[in-house]
C-alpha positions in Angstrom: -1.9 1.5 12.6 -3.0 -1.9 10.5 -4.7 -1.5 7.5 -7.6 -2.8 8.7 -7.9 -0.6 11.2 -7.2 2.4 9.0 -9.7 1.0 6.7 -12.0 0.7 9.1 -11.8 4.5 10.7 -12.1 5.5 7.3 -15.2 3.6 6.5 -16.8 5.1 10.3 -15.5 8.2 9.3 -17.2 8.7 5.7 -20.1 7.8 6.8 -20.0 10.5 9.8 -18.0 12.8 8.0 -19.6 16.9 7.0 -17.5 16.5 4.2 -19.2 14.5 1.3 -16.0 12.5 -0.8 -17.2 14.2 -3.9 -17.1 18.3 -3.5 -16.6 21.5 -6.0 -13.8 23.4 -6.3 -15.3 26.2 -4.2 -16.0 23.4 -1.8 -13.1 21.9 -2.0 -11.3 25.3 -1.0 -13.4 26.4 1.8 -12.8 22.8 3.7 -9.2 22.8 2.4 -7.4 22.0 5.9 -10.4 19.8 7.2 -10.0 17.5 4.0 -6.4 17.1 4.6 -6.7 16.3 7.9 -9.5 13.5 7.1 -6.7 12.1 4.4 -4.0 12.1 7.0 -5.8 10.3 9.6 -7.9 8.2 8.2 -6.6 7.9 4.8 -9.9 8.9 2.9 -10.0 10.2 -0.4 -11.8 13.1 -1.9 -12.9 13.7 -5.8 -13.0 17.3 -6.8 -15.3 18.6 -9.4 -15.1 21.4 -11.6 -18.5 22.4 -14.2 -20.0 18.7 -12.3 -16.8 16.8 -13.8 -14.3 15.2 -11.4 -11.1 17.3 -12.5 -9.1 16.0 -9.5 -8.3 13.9 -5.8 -7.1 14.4 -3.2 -5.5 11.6 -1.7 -2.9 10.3 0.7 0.9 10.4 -0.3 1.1 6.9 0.1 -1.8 5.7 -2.2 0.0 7.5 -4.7 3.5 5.8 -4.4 2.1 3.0 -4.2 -0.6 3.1 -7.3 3.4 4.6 -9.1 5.3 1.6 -7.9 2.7 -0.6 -9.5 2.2 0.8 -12.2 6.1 0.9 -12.9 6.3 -3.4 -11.9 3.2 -4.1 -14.2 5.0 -2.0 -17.5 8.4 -3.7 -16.6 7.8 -6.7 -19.2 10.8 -8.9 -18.1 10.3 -8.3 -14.1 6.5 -9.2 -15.3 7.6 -12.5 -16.5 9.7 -13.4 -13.8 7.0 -12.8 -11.3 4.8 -14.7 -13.7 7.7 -17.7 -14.0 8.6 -17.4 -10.2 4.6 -17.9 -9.7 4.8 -21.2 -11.7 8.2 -22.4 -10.0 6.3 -21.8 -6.6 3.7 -24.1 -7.5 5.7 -26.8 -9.0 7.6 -26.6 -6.2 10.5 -25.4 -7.4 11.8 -23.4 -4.4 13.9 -22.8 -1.2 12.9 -22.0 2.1 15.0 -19.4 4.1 16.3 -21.9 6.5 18.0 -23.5 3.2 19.2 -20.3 1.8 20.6 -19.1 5.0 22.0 -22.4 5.3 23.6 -22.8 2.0 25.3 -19.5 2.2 26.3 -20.0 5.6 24.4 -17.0 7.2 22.9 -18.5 10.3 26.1 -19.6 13.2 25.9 -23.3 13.8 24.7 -23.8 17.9 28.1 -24.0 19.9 28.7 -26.4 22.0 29.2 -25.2 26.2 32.3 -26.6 27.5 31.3 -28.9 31.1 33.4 -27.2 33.5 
């Protein structure tokens, strides 16, 4: 499934959905397997409130690894800079295509020539 179309069953869905994306705790546990089963499919989230505070979401794996992964590049200072350098090198111009990497380390086989019988 495309992220758009994901995105776009989750935007039909919330606004069709019983379950409002902000719920108690005593809400949250009654609709338990329902709520798990909206993340799963149509990767909506869900904020769960305890004494009308959000205390807690519940969200899709994924979201999470990702929202880790980036958070883990963004407080890596010297991978930070050379994204940040690579960004500059890109726009100067300063780059190869894969054609003349794979070229220059000899990765892609050179067309053979058919023998005529």
């Amino acid at each position: 499934m495309s992220f758009d179309n994901a995105y776009e069953k989750a935007y039909a869905l919330d606004m069709n959905s019983p379950i409002p994306s902000t719920l108690t705790v005593s809400d949250a546990r009654a609709n338990l397997y329902d709520m798990m089963e909206e993340v799963r499919k149509y990767l909506k989230r869900f904020v769960i409130t305890h004494h009308g505070k959000p205390q807690a979401v519940l969200l899709p794996v994924e979201d999470l690894e990702s929202w880790e992964e980036t958070l883990d590049i963004l407080s890596n200072k010297k991978l930070m800079r050379d994204i940040r350098q690579a960004e500059k090198d890109f726009k100067a111009g300063r780059y190869y295509t894969l054609d003349e990497v794979e070229q220059r380390l000899q990765l892609k086989e050179k067309p053979r020539k058919r023998r005529s019988s």
